[in-house]
N, C-alpha and C positions, 0 to 999 in steps of 0.2 A: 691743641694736641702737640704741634710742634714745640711752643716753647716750653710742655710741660717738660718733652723728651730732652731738649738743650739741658734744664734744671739736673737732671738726673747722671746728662753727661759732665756739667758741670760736678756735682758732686762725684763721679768716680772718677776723674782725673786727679784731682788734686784731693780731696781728703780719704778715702777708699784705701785702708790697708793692705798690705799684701795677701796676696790669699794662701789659704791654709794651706795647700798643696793634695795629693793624695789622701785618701783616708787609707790605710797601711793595718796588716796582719799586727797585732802587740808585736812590740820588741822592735819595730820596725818605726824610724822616726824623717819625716819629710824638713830639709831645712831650705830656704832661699840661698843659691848662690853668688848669682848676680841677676841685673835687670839688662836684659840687651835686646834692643829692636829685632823682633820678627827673626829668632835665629834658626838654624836650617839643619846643620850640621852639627859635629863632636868630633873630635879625634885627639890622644893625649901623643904628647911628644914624648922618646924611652927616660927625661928628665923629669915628667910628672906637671909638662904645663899640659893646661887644659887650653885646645885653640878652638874657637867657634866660630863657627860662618855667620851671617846675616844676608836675608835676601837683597839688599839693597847692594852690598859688594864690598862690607869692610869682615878684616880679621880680625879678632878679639881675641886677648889671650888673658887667663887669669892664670896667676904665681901665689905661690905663698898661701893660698887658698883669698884671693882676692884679684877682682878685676882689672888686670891696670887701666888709667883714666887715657892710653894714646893707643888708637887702633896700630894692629902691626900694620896694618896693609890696609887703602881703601881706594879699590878701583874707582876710576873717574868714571861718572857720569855718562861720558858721551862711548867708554866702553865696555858699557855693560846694559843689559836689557833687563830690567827688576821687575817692570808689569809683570800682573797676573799669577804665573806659578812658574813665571821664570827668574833670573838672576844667579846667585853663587850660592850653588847649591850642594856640595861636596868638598871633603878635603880628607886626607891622610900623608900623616908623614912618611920618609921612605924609611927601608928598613936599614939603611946607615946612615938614619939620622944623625946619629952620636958622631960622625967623620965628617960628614957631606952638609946636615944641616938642611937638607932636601925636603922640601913641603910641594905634595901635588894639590889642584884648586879643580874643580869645576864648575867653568860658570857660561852663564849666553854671551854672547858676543854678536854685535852690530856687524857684520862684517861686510857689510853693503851700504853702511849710514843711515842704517833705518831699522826699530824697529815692532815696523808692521807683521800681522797673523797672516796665512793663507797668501803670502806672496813668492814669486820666483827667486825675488834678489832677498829673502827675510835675514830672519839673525841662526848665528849657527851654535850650537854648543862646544867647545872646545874645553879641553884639560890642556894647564897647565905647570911647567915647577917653578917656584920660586927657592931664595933663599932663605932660611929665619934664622937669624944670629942670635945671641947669647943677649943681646939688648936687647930683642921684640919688637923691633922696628925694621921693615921688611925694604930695603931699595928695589924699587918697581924697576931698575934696567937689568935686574937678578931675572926678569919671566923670559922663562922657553918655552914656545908654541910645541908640544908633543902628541898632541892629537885635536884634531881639527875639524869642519866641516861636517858636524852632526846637525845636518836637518833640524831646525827650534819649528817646526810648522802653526801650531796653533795658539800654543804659548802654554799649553799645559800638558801633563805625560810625559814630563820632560826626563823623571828618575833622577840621574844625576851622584849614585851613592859610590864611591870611592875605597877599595882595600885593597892591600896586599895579602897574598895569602904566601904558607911556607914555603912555594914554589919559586919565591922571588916575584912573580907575575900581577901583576896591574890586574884588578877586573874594575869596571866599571857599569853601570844601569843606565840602561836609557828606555824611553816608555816611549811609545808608538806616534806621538807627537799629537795627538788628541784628533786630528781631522788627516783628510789621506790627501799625501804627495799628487799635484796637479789637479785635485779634486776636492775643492773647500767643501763640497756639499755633501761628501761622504764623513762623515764624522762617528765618535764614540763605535757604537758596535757595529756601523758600514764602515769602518777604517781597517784596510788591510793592510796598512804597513809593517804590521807585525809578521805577515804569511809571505814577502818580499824578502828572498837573500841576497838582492842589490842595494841595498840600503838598511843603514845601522841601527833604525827604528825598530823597538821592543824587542830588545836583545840585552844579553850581557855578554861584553865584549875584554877581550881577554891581552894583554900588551906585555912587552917587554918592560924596563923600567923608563927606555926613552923614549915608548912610543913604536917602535917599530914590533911587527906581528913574529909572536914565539911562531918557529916551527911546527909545531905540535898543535898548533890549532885546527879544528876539524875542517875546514875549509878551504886548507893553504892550496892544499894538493887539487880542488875541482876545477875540472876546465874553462878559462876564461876568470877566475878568480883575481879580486883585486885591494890592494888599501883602500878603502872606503874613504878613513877620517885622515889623509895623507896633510898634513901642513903645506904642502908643496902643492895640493890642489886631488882632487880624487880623478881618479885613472878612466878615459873612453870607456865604456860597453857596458853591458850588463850584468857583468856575472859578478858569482856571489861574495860579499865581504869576509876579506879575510881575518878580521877581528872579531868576529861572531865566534862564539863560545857554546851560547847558548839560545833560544829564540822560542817566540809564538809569544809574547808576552805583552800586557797592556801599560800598567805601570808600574814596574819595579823601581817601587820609591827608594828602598830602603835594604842592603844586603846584607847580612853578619856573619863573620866570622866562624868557625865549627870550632870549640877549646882547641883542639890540635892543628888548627891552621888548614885541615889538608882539603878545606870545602867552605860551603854557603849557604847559607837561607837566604831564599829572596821572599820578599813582602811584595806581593803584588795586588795593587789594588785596583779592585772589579769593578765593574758595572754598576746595572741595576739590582742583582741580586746576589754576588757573593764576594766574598772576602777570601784569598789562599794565601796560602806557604808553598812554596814549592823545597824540595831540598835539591840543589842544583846537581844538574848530571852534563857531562859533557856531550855536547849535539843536542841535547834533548829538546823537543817541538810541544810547548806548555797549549798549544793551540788553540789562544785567540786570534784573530775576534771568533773562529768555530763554535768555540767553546769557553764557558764562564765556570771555573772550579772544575768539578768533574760532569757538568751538563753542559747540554744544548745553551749558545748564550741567548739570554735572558730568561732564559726558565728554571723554577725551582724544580720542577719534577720530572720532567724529560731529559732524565741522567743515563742512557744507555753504556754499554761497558765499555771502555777507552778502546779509540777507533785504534787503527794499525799506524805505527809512526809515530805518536802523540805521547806524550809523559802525564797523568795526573796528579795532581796536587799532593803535597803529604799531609795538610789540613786546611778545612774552609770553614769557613763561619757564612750565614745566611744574613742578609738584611733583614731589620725589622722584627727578628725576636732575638729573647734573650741568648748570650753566646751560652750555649751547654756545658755545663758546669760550674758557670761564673751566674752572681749576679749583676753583670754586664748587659743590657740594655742599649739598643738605640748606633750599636756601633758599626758602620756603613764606610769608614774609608781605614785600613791596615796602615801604621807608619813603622814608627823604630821595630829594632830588633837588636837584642841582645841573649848571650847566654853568659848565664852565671858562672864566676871563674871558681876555683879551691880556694884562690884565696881572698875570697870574700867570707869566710868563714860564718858563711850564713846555715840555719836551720838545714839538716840532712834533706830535707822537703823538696828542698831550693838546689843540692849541688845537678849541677851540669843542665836544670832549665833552662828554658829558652822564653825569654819573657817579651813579648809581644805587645807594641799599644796599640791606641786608635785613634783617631786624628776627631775623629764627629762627639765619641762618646767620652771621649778623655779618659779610658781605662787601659791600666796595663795589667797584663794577664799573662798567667805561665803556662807553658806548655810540655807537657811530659811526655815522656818517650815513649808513651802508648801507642800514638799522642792524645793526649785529652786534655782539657783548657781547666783551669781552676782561678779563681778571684788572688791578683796580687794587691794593685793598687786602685780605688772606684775614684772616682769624680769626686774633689770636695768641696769646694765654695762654688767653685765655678769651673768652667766646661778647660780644662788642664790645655787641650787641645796639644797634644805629645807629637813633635817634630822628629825627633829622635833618640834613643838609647846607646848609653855606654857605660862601660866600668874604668873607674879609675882609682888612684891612690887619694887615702883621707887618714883622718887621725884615727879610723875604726880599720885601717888596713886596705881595703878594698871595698870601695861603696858607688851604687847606681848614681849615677847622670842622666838627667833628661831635661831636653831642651821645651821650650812650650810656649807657644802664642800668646797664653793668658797673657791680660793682664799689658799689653802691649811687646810683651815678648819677656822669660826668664829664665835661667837656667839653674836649678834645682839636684838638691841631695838627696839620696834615701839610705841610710846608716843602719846596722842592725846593733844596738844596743840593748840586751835586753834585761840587763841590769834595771836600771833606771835610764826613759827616755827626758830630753832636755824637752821642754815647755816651747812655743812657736807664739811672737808677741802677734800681735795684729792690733792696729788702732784707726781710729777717725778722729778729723779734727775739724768743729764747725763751729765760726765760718773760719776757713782759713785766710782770708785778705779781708779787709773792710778799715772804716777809719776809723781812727787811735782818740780814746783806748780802744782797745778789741777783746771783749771778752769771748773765751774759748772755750769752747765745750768738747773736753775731751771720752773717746769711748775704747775702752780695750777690751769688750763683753770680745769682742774674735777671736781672743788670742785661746790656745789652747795647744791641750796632753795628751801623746799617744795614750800614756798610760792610765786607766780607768779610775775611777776616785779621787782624781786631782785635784787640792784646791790649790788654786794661785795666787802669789803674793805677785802686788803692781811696783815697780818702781820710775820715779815721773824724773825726768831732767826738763826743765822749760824751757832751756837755750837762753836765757836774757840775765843769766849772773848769779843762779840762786843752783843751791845745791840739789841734789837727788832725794827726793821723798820718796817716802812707799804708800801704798794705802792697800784696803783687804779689800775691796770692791772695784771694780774694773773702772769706774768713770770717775771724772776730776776737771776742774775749771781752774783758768789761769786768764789774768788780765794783762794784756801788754800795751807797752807804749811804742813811740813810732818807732819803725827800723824791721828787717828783715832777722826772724829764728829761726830756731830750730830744737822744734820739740822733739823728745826721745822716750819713747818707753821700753823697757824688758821686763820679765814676770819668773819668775820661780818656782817651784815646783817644792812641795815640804820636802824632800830628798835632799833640797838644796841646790838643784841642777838650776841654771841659768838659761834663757832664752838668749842669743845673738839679739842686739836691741835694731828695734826700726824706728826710724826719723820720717816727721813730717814736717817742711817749712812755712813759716807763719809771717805772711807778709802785714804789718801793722801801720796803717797811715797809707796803703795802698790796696787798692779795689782791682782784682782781675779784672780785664779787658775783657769786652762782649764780641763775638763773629759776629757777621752776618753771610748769607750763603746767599748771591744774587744771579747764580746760575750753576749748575741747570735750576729754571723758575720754579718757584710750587705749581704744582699740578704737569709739570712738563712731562710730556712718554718720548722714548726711543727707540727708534728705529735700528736694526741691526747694520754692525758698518758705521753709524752717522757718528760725524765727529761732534763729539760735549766738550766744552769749557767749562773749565772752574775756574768761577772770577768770585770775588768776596772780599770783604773790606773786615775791618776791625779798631772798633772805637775804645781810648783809655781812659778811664779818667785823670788820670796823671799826664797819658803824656800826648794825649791823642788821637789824632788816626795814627794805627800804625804801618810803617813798614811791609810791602812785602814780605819781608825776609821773615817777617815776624809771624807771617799767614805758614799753617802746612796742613799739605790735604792728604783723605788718605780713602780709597775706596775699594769697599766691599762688593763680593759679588755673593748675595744668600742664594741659597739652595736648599733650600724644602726646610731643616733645623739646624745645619750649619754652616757656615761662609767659607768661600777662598781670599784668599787676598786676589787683589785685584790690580789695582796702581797703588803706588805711592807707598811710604809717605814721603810727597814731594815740596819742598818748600819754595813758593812762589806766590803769583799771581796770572791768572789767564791761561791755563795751563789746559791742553787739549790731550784727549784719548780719545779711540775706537769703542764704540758702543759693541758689546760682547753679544753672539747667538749663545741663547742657554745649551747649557753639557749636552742634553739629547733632548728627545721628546717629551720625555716625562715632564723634565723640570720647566718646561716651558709655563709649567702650571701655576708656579711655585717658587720662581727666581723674580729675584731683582738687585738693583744696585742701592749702596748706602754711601751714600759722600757726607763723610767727617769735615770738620775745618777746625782747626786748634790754633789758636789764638796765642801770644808770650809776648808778654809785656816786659820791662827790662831788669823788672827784679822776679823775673822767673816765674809769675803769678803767669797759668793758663784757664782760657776756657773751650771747650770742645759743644761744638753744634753741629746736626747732622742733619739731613735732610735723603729721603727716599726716594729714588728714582724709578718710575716703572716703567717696563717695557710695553710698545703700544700693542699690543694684545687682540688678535682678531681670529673669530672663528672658520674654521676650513672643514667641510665638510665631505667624504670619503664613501662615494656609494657605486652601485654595480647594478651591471643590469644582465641577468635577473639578481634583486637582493640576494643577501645572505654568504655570498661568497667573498673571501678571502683576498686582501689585497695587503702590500706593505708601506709601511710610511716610514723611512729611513731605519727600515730592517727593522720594523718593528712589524708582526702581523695586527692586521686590522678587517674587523668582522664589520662588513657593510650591512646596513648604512650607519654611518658613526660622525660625532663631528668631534673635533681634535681644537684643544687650543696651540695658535702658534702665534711667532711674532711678525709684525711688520718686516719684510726683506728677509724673513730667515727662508734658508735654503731646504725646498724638505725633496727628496725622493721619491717617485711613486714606481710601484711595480705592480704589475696587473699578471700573475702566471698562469697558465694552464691546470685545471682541478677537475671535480667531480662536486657537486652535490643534489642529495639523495639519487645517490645513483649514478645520473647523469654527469659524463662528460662535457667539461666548456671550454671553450678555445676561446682565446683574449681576441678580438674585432678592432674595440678603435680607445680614445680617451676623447674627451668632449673636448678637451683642448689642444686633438689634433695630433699629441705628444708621440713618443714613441712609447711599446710597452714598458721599456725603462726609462725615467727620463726625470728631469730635475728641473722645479716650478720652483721661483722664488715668491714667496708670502706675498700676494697683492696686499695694501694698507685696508683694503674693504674686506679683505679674505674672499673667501668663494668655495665655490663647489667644485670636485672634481669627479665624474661618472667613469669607470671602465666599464665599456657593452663588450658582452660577451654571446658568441654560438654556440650552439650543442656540436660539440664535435660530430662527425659521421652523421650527423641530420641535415636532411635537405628542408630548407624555408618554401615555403609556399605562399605567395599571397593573395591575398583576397582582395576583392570587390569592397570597398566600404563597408560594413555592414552591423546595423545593432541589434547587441546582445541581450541588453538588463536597461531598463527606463524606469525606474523606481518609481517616475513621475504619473506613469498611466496606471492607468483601472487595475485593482488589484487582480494578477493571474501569473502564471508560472514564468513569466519574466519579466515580470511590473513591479506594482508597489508591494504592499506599501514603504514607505520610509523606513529606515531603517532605526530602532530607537537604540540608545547606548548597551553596550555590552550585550546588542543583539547579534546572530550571524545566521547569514541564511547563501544553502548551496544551489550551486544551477549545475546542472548535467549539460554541457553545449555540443555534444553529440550531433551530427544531422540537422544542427542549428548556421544558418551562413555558410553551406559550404564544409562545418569543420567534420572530422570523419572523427571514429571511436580510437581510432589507433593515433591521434595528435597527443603527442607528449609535453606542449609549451602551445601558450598564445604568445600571439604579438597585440598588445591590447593599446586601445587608447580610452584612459578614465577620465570624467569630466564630473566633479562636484557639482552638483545645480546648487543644492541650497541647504542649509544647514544654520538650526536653533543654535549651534555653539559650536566654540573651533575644538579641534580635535583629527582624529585620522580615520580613515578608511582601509583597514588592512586584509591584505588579496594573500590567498594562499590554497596548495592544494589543496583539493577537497579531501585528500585520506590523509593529511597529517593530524586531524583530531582539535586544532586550535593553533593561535599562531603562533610559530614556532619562536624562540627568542634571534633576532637576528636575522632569522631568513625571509619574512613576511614583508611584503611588499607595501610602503606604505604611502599612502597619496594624503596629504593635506590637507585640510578644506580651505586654509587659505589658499589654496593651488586652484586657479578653475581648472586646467587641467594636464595629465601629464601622458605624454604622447611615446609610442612604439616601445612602453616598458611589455618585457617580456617574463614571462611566467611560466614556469612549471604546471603542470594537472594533473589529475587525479582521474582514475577511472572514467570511463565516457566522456574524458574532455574538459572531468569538474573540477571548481574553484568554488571556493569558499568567501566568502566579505563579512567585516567584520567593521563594526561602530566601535570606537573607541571615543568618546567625547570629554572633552575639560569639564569640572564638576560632577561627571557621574549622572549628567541629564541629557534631555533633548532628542534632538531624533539629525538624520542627515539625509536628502533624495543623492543618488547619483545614474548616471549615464555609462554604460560598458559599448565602447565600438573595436570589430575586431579587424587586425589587417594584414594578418598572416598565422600560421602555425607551422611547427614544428613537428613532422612523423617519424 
């Protein structure tokens, strides 16, 4: 299984054409504009470069409408934190650029030499300005620390989006930090850093252009108010930041501009179940973690009308169905934002939308000023996965930019030509290395036409001396001798329009190098917390073993159908990380890690092997006593008895609160493991069970003498046998039975299985609910011999109901009822 998967990374490293990009409305054409690792960001200079972030810490700038091959900028290593969904995640140039030459950055920063999750001393986010000259080469002793001391807690929610708006004023995003300040085991929807105006977590926060707080921000004025993100260090006490703008928010990835400058849309991405827009208001309280879109968080339907204080959403989208009005599917995390300028003199359709991606389903979609969503751009070869939007200057005047993970990272055109669109080459080349001669099998069946009824003309370049051929069918063979090429194809359209050509290198008289991945081992699990090594070698036929330098790792973190980055890609050997707690509860189900290792031998020939890490995985079980009642597990409700999967060492919450059921009031008593009613268990590796007993409120306990109720075992009579057979049930009235009176509302029971033809349950419940209820029926074992002072609800005269439930639908079960208190 493994090496089939190595085979297939192998083949989409090196012979795997570009991918198509968007499938697009006619008229409307997707081009490749460069290839750049994992980029993050967009922002055009008023000269029409295009500068791009990269999560690992370098600046990319393309000119001319091309790449250039030397980063402006690439922060070192040891200052910048790139795990996970941290790193350099923003940039905007100032608005006097054209004098100043001013570029602002946001990125993590080590700023304690370390950087670990859920620590005191961790890393911090800070915004900085550099300088960018006229050559695109940035001198690192140009950066001014302007804002500082942003809380990085978990490593994810970090926001990070970057504008100026007409006002001259800085805004910047920042997201809640994924887990809560001093408290690693509040995480996702227990993280209230957002409902904190002592700290700059899930806010958007509002600056002069050096960093120092406009006046006019809503908070300068409240008492005890301070700079939060001060370079100089943040100010004694509590009171609230004065860079907060606006607030209650969880991850404002991504904010856009309003065409006039004089506002924002923040993209903020949800939960478990919804995706918003907000349109930003000053002060306004977006009200997470309370609230998810315009509901209760995590519920789709307990949307009551916006509380007092609170601002809702100006559009949400739901997980898990299609977005309304789009054939958009599957789209679960909000990224870019853009809105359509005049002078993209695109379709009337299009003036002044606001086009919106999505990071899971890789679609971008418009929104209209109803607002209501409509299909721009779907998913085309493969999952787009859209970092960001912007508009910038092309040979069509004004045309989309969007950055995207595919594919190891690209950033892409969408042009509105609707004349005639230009053709998109795509090719394969197999094998690309082997030994000389090497015959080649080439495929450009990929390449393809916005426009409908295209047939394509192939034009071949082989790189080794021979001229350009054409052919009318997409595939073609070429034999070469030893030496490193470079193949090229582009395709044509009967219009005549041309494709931009794409190259693939043909290593001849050399064999890519194989990985091997020797840790984490096959079959290894992980613990939360625990530190993994990546150690792994790689053998050439040419040249060897190789190199460290020639090893680089890079690893995923999946979650349910799409991944975050995780670490890397780091180039080394032996290289250690923090094993990750999944996002929240859900995904505990449904995550784990993917450690890549890519291999480059020294004429450029790689191979990629992967190997899947799982987390060690144990069940925890969540029950109450009496069943059926209501408990939380990291603010998630949970309907006992229930068992949950979790991980080794993950931190989970319990709450046990005060309720009612049928009827009855219960008041929280104890936890089995002595806890407090709130209180926070780290995942034993065995897992385990956790019990909250509960009293009837305002009932007094009475106990009893020993005494037996039901012996199924003895002679058939009104509290004997017979046995019980499957999906039988039979009631007892215990009225004047032991002691108990008519007016007992609860036993205190002790059940003992004797014997039973097959495993299965024994489910207790009042006698007037009719059958057991889903959830609230009390249920014993039979592998259990017996389970002691579970207490029960009844039913008229004291009665309870029993109920056979057996494996297979056969067999029969005896059991034992002893009572040792009630409730009146």
């Amino acid at each position: 299984m493994r090496n089939n998967r190595t085979a297939l990374l192998l083949a989409a490293a090196l012979v795997a054409g570009p991918a198509h990009g968007l499938t697009l409305p006619s008229g409307f054409s997707d081009t490749l504009v460069a290839t750049v690792s994992s980029p993050t960001a967009l922002a055009f200079t008023p000269d029409g470069r295009l500068l791009i972030t990269t999560q690992g810490g370098t600046i990319r700038v393309v000119s001319g409408g091309a790449l250039l091959p030397t980063p402006a900028l690439t922060i070192p290593g040891s200052s910048i934190c790139s795990g996970f969904e941290r790193g350099l995640l923003g940039i905007v140039p100032d608005p006097a650029f054209a004098s100043n030459g001013f570029i602002y950055v946001y990125y993590t920063f080590p700023k304690s030499g370390n950087c670990s999750a859920n620590v005191s001393n961790g890393p911090v986010h800070r915004i900085s300005r550099f300088v960018l000259p006229a050559g695109n080469v940035i001198n690192p002793a140009t950066e001014t620390v302007i804002v500082d001391n942003i809380p990085c807690v978990n490593g994810n929610h970090n926001g990070g989006d970057l504008h100026f708006a007409s006002d001259g004023k800085l805004y910047a995003s920042v997201g809640d930090g994924g887990c809560q300040i001093t408290n690693a085991s509040n995480c996702q929807n227990a993280n209230a850093n957002s409902r904190r105006q002592d700290i700059p977590l899930g806010k958007i926060l509002r600056f002069n252009a050096d960093g120092t707080i406009p006046a006019d921000n809503p908070w300068v004025g409240l008492a005890g108010s301070r700079r939060c993100t001060d370079p100089a260090g943040v100010p004694a006490g509590t009171g609230p930041c004065q860079e907060t703008w606006a607030w209650g928010l969880r991850n404002p990835f991504r904010i856009a501009k309003k065409l006039d400058g004089s506002g924002f849309y923040v993209n903020d991405v949800g939960g478990n179940v919804w995706e918003e827009i907000d349109d930003l208001v000053v002060n306004a309280d977006y009200g997470w973690n309370t609230r998810e879109g315009r509901c209760v968080t995590g519920s789709s339907s307990n949307c009551p009308s916006t509380p007092a204080g609170l601002t809702d959403p100006l559009y949400t989208y739901q997980h898990g169905i299609t977005v309304p009005g789009t054939a958009s599917s599957g789209c679960n995390s909000i990224s870019g934002g853009v809105f359509v300028p005049p002078g993209a003199a695109w379709p009337a359709a299009y003036s002044g939308a606001y086009l919106v991606s999505d990071y899971v389903c890789g679609s971008i979609f418009r929104l209209t000023s109803t607002p209501s969503a409509a299909d721009f751009g779907r998913r085309g070869a493969a999952n787009e996965s859209p970092t960001a939007l912007t508009f910038g200057p092309s040979a069509a005047g004004q045309s989309l930019y969007y950055a995207s993970f595919q594919s190891g990272g690209q950033i892409r055109r969408v042009d509105y030509t609707p004349a005639n669109n230009p053709p998109t080459a795509s090719f394969t080349a197999t094998p690309p290395s082997g030994p000389a001669p090497l015959v080649v099998n080439f495929d450009a069946s990929a390449s393809s036409d916005p426009d409908a009824g295209t047939t394509l003309t192939y034009f071949w370049t082989f790189g080794d001396g021979g001229g350009e051929t054409s052919t009318s069918t997409p595939t073609n063979q070429h034999t070469y001798s030893v030496g490193t090429w470079v193949a090229s194809v582009r395709v044509r359209d009967q219009q005549g329009a041309f494709s931009n050509p794409v190259t693939r290198t043909i290593n001849s008289g050399n064999t890519a190098p194989t990985p091997t991945i020797t840790s984490p081992a096959a079959g290894f699990t992980f613990k939360v917390g625990e530190t993994l090594t990546l150690t792994g070698s790689a053998t050439d036929p040419q040249q060897g073993t190789l190199p460290p330098s020639a090893l680089s790792w890079t690893v995923l973190l999946h979650h349910d159908t799409h991944t975050h980055p995780f670490y890397g890609p780091v180039t080394g050997n032996n290289l250690t990380f923090a094993a990750p707690a999944p996002e929240d509860l859900f995904a505990a189900t449904n995550s784990y890690l993917e450690v890549q290792l890519t291999a480059t031998d020294a004429q450029n020939a790689q191979t990629t092997t992967f190997r899947n890490v799982q987390p060690t995985k144990v069940n925890v079980t969540i029950q109450s006593v009496p069943p059926g009642l209501t408990l939380t597990v990291n603010q998630t409700p949970i309907v006992t008895p229930q068992t949950l999967t979790s991980w080794d060492s993950y931190i989970l919450n319990l709450d046990a609160p005060d309720q009612s059921l049928g009827g009855s009031p219960y008041r929280f008593s104890s936890w089995s493991d002595a806890g407090a009613r709130s209180h926070a268990v780290v995942t034993p590796a065995a897992g385990g069970t956790y019990t909250a007993t509960y009293a009837l409120a305002g009932r007094a306990l009475y106990t009893l003498a020993p005494c037996r109720l039901v012996d199924t075992r003895d002679p058939v009579g009104t509290f004997g046998g017979p046995a019980l057979a499957h999906g039988q049930a039979r009631t007892f009235a215990f009225a004047g039975r032991c002691g108990i009176p008519a007016t007992a509302v609860a036993l205190v029971l002790n059940l003992t299985v004797s014997t039973s033809t097959a495993s299965g349950a024994v489910k207790a419940y009042a006698s007037n609910l009719g059958g057991p209820p889903t959830g609230a029926a009390h249920v014993f074992r039979t592998q259990v011999v017996r389970a002691t002072n579970a207490m029960l609800g009844t039913g008229p005269n004291a009665g309870l109901t029993f109920h056979a439930d057996l494996d297979g639908g056969t067999g029969s079960v005896d059991f034992i009822v002893d009572v040792a208190g009630y409730f009146e």
